[in-house]
C-alpha positions in Angstrom: 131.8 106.8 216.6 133.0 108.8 213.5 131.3 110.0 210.2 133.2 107.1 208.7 130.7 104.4 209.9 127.4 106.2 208.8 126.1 105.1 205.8 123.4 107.5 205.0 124.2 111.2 207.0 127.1 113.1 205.2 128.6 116.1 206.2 125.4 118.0 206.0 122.5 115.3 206.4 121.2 112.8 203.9 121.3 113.7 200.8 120.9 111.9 196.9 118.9 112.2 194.2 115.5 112.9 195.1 113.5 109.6 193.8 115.9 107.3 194.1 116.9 106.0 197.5 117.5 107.1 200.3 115.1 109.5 199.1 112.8 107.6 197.8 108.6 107.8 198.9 109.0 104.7 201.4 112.4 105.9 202.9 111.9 109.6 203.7 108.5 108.5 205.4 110.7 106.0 207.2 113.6 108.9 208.0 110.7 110.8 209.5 109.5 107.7 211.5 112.9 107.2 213.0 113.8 110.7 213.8 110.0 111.1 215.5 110.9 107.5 218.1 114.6 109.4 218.6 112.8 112.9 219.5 109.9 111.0 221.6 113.0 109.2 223.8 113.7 112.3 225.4 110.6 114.4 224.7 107.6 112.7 225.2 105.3 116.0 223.6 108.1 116.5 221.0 106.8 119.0 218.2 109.4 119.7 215.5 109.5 122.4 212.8 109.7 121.5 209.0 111.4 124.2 206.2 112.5 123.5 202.9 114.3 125.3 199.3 112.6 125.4 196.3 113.4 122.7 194.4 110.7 120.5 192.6 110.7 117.7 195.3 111.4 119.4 198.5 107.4 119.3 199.0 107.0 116.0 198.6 109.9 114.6 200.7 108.6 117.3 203.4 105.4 115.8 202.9 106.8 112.3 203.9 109.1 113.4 206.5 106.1 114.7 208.1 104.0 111.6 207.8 107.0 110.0 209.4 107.3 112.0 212.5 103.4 112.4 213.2 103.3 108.3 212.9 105.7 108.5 215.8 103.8 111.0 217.8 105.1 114.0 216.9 103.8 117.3 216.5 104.7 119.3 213.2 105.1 122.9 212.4 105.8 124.0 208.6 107.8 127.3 207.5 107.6 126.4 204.1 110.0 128.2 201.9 113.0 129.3 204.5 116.7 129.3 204.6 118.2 126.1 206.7 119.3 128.6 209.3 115.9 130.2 209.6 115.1 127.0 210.6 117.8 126.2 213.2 116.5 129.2 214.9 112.7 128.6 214.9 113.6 125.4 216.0 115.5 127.1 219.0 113.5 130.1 219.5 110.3 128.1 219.4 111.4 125.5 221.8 110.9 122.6 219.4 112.7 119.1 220.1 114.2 119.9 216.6 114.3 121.6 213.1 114.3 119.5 209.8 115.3 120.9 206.5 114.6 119.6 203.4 117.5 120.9 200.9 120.4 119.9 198.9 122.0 123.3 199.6 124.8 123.9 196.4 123.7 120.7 194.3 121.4 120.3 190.8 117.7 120.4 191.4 117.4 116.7 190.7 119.0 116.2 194.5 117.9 116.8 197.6 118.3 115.9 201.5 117.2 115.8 205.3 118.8 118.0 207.5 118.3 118.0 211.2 119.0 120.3 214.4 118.4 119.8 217.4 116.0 121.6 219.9 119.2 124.2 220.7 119.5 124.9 217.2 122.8 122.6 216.9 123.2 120.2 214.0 123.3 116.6 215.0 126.3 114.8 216.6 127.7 112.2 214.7 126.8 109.4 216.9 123.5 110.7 217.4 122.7 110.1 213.5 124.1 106.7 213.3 121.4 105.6 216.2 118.9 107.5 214.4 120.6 105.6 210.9 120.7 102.3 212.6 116.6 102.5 213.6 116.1 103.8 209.3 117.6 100.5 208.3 115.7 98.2 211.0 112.5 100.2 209.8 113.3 99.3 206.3 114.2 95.3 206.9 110.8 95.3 209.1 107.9 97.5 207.3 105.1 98.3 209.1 102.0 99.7 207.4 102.7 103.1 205.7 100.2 105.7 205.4 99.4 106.8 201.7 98.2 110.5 201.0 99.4 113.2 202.9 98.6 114.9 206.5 97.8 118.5 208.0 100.6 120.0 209.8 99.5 121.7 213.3 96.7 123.9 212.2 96.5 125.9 215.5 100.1 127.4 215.4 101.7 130.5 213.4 101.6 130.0 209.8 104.2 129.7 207.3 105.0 133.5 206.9 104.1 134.6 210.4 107.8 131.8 211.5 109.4 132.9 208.2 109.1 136.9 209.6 110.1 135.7 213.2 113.4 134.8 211.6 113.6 138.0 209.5 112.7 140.1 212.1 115.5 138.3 214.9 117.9 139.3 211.9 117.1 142.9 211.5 117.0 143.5 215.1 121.0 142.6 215.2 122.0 145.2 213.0 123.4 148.1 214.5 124.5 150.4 211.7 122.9 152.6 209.1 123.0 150.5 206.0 120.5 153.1 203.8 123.5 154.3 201.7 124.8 151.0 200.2 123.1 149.9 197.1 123.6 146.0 196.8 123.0 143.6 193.9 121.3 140.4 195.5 121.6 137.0 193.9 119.2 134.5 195.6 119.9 131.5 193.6 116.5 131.3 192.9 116.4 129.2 196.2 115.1 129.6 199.6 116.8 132.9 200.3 113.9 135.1 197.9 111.6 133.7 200.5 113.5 136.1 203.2 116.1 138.4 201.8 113.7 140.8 199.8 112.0 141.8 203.8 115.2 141.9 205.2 116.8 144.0 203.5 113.7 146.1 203.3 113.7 146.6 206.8 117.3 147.2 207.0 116.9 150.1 204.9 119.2 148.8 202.1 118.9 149.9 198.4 118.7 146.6 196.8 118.2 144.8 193.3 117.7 141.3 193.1 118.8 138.8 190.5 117.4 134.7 190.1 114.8 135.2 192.7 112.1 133.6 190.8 112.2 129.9 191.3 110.7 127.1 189.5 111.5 124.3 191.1 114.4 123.2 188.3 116.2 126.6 188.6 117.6 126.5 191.8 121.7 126.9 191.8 121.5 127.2 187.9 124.0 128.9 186.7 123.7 131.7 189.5 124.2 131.4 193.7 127.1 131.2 195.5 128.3 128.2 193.2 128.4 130.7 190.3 129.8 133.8 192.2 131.0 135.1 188.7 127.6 135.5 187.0 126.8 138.0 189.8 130.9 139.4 189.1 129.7 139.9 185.5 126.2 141.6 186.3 127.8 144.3 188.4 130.4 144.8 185.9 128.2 145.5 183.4 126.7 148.4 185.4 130.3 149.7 186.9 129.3 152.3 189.4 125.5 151.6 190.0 126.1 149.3 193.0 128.5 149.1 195.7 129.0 145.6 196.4 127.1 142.3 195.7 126.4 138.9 197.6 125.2 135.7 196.9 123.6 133.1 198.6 123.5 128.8 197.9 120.1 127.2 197.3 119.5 126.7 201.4 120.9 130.6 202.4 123.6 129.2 205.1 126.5 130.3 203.4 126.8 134.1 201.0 129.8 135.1 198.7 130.2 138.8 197.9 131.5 140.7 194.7 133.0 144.1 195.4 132.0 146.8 193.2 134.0 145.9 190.4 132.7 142.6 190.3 135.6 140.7 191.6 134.3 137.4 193.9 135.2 137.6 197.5 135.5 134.2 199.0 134.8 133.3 202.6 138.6 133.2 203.5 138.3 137.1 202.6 135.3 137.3 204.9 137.3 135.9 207.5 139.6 138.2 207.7 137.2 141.2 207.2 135.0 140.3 209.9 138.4 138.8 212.4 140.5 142.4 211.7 137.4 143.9 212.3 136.1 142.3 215.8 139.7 142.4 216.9 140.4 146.4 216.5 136.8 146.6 218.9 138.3 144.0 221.6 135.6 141.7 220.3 137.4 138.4 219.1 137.6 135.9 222.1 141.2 135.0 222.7 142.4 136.8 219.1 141.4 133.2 217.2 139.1 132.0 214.6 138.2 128.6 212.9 139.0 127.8 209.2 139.2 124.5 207.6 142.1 122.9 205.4 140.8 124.3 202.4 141.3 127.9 203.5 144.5 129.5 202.0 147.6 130.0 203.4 147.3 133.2 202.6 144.7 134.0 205.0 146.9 132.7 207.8 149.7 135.0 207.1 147.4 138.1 206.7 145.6 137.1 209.9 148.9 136.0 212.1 150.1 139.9 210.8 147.1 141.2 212.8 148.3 139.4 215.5 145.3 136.7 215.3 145.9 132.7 215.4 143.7 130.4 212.8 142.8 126.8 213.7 141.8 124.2 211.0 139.0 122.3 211.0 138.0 119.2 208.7 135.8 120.5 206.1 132.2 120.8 206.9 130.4 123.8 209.0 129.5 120.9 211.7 133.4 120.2 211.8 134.3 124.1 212.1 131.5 124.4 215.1 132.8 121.5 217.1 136.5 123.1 217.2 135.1 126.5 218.0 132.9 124.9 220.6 136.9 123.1 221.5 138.9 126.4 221.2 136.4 128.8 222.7 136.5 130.7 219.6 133.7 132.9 218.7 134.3 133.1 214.5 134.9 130.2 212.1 134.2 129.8 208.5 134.8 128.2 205.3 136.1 129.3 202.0 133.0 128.2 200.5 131.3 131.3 202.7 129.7 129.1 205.6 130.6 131.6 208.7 129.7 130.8 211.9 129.4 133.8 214.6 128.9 132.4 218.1 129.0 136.1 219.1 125.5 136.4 219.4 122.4 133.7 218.9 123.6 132.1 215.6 124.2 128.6 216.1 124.9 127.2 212.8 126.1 129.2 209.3 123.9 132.0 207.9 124.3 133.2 204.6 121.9 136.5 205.9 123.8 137.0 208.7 126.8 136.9 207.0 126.0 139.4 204.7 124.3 141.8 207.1 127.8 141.8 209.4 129.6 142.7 206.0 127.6 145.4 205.1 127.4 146.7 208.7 131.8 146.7 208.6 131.8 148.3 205.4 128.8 150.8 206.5 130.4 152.1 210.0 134.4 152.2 208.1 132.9 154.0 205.2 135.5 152.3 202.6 134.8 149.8 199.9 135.0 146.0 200.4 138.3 146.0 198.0 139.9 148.3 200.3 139.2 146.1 203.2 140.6 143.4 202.0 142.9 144.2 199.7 146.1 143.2 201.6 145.1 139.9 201.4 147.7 138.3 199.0 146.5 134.6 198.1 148.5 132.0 196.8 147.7 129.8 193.4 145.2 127.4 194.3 143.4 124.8 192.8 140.6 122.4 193.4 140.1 119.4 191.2 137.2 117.3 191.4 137.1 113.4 190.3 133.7 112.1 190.4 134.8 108.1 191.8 132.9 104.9 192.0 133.8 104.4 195.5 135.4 106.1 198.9 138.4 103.3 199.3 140.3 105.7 202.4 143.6 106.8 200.0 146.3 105.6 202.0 145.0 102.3 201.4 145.8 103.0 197.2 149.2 103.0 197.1 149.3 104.6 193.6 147.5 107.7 194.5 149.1 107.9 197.8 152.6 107.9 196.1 151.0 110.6 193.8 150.5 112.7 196.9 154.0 112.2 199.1 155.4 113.2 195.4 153.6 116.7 195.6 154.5 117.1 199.0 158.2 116.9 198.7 158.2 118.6 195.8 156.8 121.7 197.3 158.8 121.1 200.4 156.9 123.3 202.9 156.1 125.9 200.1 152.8 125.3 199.2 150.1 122.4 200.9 147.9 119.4 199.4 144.6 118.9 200.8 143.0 115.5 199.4 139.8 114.3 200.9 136.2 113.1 199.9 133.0 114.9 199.6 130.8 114.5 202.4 127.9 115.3 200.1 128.7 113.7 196.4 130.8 111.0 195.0 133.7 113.3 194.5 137.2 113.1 195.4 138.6 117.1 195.9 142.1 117.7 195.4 143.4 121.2 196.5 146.8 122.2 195.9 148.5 125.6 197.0 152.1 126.5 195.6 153.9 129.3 194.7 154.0 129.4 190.7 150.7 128.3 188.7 152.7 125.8 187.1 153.6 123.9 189.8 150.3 124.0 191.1 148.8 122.9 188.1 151.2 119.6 187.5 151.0 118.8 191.1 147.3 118.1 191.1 147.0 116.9 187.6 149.7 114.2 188.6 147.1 113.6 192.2 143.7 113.7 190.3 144.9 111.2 187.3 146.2 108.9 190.3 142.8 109.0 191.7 140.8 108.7 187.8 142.7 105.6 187.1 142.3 103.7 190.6 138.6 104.9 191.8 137.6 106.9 188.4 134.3 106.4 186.5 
């Protein structure tokens, strides 16, 4: 079964606008429900651990989810405010049947979603949420009663900041470099990351300043985070010399961009190839591969085939970049959007923390400045367009936009690459192009995206 036949779990859970359904007060209840009969198949005394970000709603859904998965039997454990990887590892650590996370990562406060991994700290297989997808829509076409209020989580087990500072303190432990000298400019998207980042990097010894980690519950992503890499760009600017590099993390802390200490934004292809150059000169890389998806540049394959590494691509999605390293054996894998997956150690999913500790560890123990270490990389024009669409009709099946696309690829005749594809998360279509001269670029995915506005457009 493929992601093409689920109805509710994207890329990276369910997700929607957080009143409205699937995430409505009767539906999350009835998400939690199903997941708790799925987790009771196969664990009789399934407990589970709950986490979620900091937006406005992420208590209440948590709340329902809960209700859910203690109607079917289950045992619950809340980390409150914690990163979606903080709560892939509790989950694993802890030996729970599985972790849920209540978070619409990158998207507006008014969304949220359900995330799930399972007891090894794995996300879902695809087949796995459609059963669980199929039992939410029986549930919904046969109520049963539904409990109002709200309900305790386990009282007897470690609270909220004692799991939150298991995390942190798995984390620290990893790092094996002195990181006292950098002086780092933290952005925490006002999301779930100011919950962790400020102990971690405490007890790494790093000099840090922090910037949006005061959140509301409507300021999460706003303006700031990994979405808006530039507003931390700008900020360092503005106080050239006073820090050496900066990061920045999404609303859910899986995935961190960095600025280098001139402010220019360092994607996750640059990451890539940081971290890959890096574990290769210490005999480290398994098999001299890594992971990327069909949005990384092809300018990141070249600089990485020069250092005598191959690059795989994956479908977008850290899920879809896990399942080929889990195929290729390889033990780094990433996204442009700064998901990176090390399977070098415990991490089983992408960890904006992690990710920025391993950076500042590569630029602590070379003693040179991120631009240095990356400043080979020579990327070519690219450009994402986004088309918000009233429906996912597959393209080949609209011959206008489809001719649109065999257009651009002739004209760039190996020279550049299209990469068109729907957003597993919103009701976007993404059209990427990569050529050789801005110009071309820019015509090639105008001529794509105005296909797709006049067939599926608004």
């Amino acid at each position: 079964m493929t992601s093409q036949t689920r109805q509710l779990f994207g890329t990276d859970g369910i997700r929607g606008v957080a009143g409205e359904f699937p995430l409505t007060v009767e539906s999350t209840y009835l998400i939690g429900r199903a997941l708790g009969h799925d987790l009771r198949r196969s664990s009789p005394q399934a407990s589970v651990v709950i986490g979620q970000d900091t937006r406005e709603s992420s208590c209440w859904i948590a709340d329902r989810v809960t209700l859910g998965l203690v109607s079917a039997g289950c045992v619950v454990h809340s980390a409150g405010v914690i990163t979606t990887p903080g709560v892939a590892y509790l989950a694993r650590s802890r030996k729970h049947a599985a972790g849920v996370v209540i978070s619409a990562s990158h998207n507006p406060w008014t969304d949220n979603g359900i995330k799930v991994f399972s007891g090894d700290g794995y996300k879902l297989p695809d087949a796995r949420e459609l059963a669980i997808e199929q039992e939410i829509f029986s549930l919904l076409q046969n109520p049963e009663g539904h409990p109002p209020g709200s309900v305790n989580t386990a009282p007897s087990l470690p609270g909220e900041a004692s799991l939150r500072h298991a995390y942190v303190e798995w984390l620290a432990q990893g790092v094996k470099a002195d990181l006292s000298r950098l002086k780092v400019l933290v952005d925490c998207a006002n999301g779930a990351a100011t919950a962790e980042a400020p102990e971690l990097f405490r007890t790494c010894g790093l000099r840090a300043s922090y910037l949006c980690a005061s959140p509301d519950g409507k300021n999460i992503n706003d303006n700031c985070g990994a979405l808006h890499p530039e507003a931390l760009g700008r900020a360092i600017n503005e106080k050239r010399g006073e820090f050496d590099l900066g990061v920045t993390f999404d609303g859910d802390a899986d995935r961190a961009l960095f600025c280098d200490a001139s402010g220019r934004v360092v994607n996750g292809d640059a990451v890539l190839l940081l971290v890959a150059r890096d574990m290769q000169a210490r005999g480290a890389l398994t098999a001299s591969t890594i992971v990327a998806t069909t949005m990384s540049n092809m300018g990141l394959e070249i600089a990485l085939r020069k250092a005598g590494i191959r690059m795989f691509r994956a479908n977008v999605g850290d899920k879809y970049v896990l399942e080929e390293m889990l195929k290729t054996g390889a033990i780094l894998g990433g996204e442009q959007s700064g998901h990176i997956i090390f399977r070098d150690g415990e991490a089983t999913t992408g960890d904006g923390l992690l990710t920025a500790l391993r950076v500042m560890e590569i630029i602590a123990r070379c003693g040179k400045p991120l631009a240095d270490l990356i400043g080979d990389l020579k990327v070519f024009p690219q450009i994402i367009q986004n088309v918000r669409v009233r429906e996912k009709i597959p393209f080949v099946e609209v011959p206008e936009i489809q001719r649109a696309i065999e257009a651009a690829e002739r004209d760039l005749n190996g020279n550049g690459r299209v990469v068109v594809r729907y957003s597993g998360t919103e009701a976007l279509a993404r059209v990427m192009v990569e050529a050789e001269s801005d110009e071309m670029m820019q015509a090639l995915a105008g001529n794509i995206a105005g296909a797709i506005k006049n067939a599926l457009g608004v």
